[in-house]
C-alpha positions as a Markdown table, in Angstrom:
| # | Residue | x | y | z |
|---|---|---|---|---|
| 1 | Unk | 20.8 | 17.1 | 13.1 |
| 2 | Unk | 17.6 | 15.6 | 15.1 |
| 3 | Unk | 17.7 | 17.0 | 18.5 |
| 4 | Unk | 18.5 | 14.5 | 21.7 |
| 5 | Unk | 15.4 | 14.2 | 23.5 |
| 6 | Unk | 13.5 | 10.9 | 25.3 |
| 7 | Unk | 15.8 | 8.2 | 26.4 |
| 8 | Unk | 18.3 | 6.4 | 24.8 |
| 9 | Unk | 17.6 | 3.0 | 23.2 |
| 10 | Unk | 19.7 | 0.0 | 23.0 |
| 11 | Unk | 19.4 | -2.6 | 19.6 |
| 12 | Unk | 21.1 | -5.8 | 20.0 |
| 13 | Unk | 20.6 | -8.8 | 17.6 |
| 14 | Unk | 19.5 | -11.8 | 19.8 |
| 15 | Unk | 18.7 | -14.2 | 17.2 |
| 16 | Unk | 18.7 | -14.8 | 13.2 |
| 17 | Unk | 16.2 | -17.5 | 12.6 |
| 18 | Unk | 15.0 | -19.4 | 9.3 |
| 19 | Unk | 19.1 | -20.4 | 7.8 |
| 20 | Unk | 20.8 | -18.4 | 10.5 |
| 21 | Unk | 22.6 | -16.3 | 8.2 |
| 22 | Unk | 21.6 | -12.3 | 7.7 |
| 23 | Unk | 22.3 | -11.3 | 3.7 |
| 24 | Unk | 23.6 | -8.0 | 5.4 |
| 25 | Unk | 26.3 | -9.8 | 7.2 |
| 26 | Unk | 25.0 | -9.1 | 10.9 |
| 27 | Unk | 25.5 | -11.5 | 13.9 |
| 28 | Unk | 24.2 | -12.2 | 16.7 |
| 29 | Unk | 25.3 | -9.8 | 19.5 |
| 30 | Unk | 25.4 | -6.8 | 17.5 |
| 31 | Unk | 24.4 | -3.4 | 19.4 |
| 32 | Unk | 23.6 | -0.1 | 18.7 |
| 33 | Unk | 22.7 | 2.9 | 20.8 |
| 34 | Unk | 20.2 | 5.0 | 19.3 |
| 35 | Unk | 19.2 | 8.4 | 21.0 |
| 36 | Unk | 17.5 | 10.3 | 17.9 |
| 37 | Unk | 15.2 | 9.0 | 15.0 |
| 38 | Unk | 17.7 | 8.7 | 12.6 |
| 39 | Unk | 18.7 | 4.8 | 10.9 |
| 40 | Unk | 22.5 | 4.7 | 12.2 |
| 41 | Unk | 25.5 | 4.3 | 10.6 |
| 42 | Unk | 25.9 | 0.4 | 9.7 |
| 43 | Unk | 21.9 | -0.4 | 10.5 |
| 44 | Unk | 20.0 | -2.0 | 7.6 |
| 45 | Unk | 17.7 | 0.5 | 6.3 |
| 46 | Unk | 15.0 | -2.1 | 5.8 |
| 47 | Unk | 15.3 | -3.6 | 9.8 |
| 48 | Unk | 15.4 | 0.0 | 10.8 |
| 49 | Unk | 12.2 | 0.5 | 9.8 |
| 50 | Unk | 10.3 | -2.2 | 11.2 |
| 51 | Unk | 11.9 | -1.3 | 15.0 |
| 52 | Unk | 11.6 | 2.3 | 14.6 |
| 53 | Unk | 7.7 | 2.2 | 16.0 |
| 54 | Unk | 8.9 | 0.4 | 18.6 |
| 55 | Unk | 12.1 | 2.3 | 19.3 |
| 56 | Unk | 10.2 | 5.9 | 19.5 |
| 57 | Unk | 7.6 | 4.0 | 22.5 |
| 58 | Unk | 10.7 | 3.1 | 23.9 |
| 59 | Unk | 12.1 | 6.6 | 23.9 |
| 60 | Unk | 9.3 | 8.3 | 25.4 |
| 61 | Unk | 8.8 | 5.9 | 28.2 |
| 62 | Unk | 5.9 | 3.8 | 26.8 |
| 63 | Unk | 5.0 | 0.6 | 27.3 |
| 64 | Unk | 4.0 | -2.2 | 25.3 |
| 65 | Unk | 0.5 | -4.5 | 26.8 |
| 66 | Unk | 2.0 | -7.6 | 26.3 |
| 67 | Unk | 4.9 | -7.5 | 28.2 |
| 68 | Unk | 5.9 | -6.5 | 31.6 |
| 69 | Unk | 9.2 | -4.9 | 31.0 |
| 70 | Unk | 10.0 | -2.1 | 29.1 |
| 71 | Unk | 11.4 | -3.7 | 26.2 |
| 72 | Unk | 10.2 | -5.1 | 22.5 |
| 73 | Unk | 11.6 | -8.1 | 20.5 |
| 74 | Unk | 10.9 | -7.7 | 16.6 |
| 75 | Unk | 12.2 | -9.1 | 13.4 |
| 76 | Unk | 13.4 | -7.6 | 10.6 |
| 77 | Unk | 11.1 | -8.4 | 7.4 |
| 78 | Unk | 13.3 | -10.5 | 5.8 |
| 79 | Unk | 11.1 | -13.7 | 5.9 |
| 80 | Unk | 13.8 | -16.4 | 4.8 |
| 81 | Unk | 15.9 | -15.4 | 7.7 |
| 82 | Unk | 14.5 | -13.0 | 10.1 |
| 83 | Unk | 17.0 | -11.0 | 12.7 |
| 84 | Unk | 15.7 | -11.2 | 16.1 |
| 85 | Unk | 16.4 | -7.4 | 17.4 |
| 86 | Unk | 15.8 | -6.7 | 21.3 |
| 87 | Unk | 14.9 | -3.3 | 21.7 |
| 88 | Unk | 15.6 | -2.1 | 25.6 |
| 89 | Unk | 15.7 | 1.9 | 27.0 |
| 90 | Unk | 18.8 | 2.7 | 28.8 |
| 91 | Unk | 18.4 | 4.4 | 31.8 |
C-alpha cells in the first residue's frame, strides 16, 4: 500500500462537454478523495491518468502559473465527450 504523505486531493466532475454523456456512466458531481498515487476504486483508468500530473502538484503544495488558486481543471481524453474534472487540495 503507497504511503499517506502530501495533502489530500479532491476530484469532482464539473462538466461533460461534446454530447454530455460519459461512456463510463459518470455524472456531473461526482467526487473522490485521493490521498496516495493510486487510480481509486470506481475512477476511469484512462481519466486517471491525464489528472494524475496535476494531482501529485496538488499534493505537494505546488502551484500551477496560470491560475491564482491552488486548483487545476482538466479533461479526460475522451475527445467526443470530454469530463470536465476539478482538481482542489483539501486542507
Amino acid at each position: 500500500m503507497a504511503d499517506k504523505i502530501g495533502t489530500a486531493v479532491r476530484v469532482e466532475i464539473v462538466d461533460i462537454m461534446g454530447g454530455g454523456k460519459c461512456p463510463s456512466g459518470f455524472e456531473v458531481g461526482r467526487t473522490w478523495l485521493i490521498s496516495d498515487g493510486l487510480c481509486p476504486a470506481g475512477m476511469c483508468a484512462w481519466a486517471f491518468n491525464a489528472i494524475l500530473p496535476f494531482i501529485t502538484t496538488l499534493r505537494f503544495d505546488g502551484r500551477f502559473p496560470w491560475r491564482e488558486e491552488p486548483l487545476a481543471r482538466v479533461c479526460c481524453p475522451d475527445a467526443d465527450n470530454p469530463v470536465v474534472y476539478q482538481l482542489t487540495a483539501e486542507s
